[in-house]
C-alpha positions in Angstrom: -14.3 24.0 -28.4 -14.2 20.4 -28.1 -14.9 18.2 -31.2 -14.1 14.9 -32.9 -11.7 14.7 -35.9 -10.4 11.6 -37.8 -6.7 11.5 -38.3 -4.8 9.1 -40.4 -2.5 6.9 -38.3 1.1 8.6 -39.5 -0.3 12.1 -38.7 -1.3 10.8 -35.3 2.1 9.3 -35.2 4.1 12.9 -36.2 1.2 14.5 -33.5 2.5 12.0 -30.9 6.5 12.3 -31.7 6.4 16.0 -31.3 4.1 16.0 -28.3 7.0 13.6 -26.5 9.6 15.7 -28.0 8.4 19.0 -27.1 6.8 17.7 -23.9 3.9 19.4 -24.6 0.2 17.9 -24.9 -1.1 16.2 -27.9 -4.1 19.0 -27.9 -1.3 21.8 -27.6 0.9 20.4 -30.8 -2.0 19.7 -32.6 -3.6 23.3 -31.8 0.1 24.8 -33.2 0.1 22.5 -36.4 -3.2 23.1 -37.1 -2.2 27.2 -37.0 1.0 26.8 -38.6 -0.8 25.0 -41.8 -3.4 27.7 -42.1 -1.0 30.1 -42.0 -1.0 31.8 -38.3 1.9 31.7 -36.4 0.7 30.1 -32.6 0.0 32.5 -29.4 3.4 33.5 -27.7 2.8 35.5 -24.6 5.7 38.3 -24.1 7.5 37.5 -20.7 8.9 40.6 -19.1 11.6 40.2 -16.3 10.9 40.8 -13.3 14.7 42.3 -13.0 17.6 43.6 -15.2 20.0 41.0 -14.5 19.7 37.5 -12.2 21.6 39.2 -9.1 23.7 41.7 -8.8 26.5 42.6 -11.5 29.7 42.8 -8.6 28.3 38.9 -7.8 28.6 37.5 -11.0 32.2 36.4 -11.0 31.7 35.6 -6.6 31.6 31.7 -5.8 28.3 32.0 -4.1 29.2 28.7 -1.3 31.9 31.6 -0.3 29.6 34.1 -0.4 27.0 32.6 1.9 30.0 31.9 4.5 30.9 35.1 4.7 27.4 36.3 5.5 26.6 33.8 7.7 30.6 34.5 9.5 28.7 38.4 9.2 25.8 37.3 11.2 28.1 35.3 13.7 30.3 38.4 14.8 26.8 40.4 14.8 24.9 38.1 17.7 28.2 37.4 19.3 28.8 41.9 19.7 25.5 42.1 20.9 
């Protein structure tokens, strides 16, 4: 819904601060204050991943520059055999 309000000059200064700190929108930190005075926590949205860990658990402690040489030395032997 789109309407006009009146706000006094420091809340439109606090609005402003926490939209630069936040780096959200002046409408999205006013929207949260707004919900947060009344007494409503804001919207989250639950995020589920997409998969149980970033890459594979016997990778985490590989240096992945090594890693790619050693595929790419992998791929090198492969067209040179055929």
């Amino acid at each position: 819904m789109r309407t006009t309000v009146t706000l006094d000059a420091d809340t439109e200064a606090l609005l402003k601060e926490e939209a630069a700190r936040t780096g959200q929108s002046f409408k999205v930190v006013l929207n949260q204050a707004v919900k947060r005075a009344l007494g409503r926590s804001p919207t989250r949205v639950q995020v589920e991943p997409l998969f149980s860990a970033p890459f594979p658990v016997e990778l985490a402690q590989q240096s992945f520059n090594r890693l790619a040489a050693e595929w790419e030395d992998e791929d090198t032997v492969k067209e040179l055999s055929s």
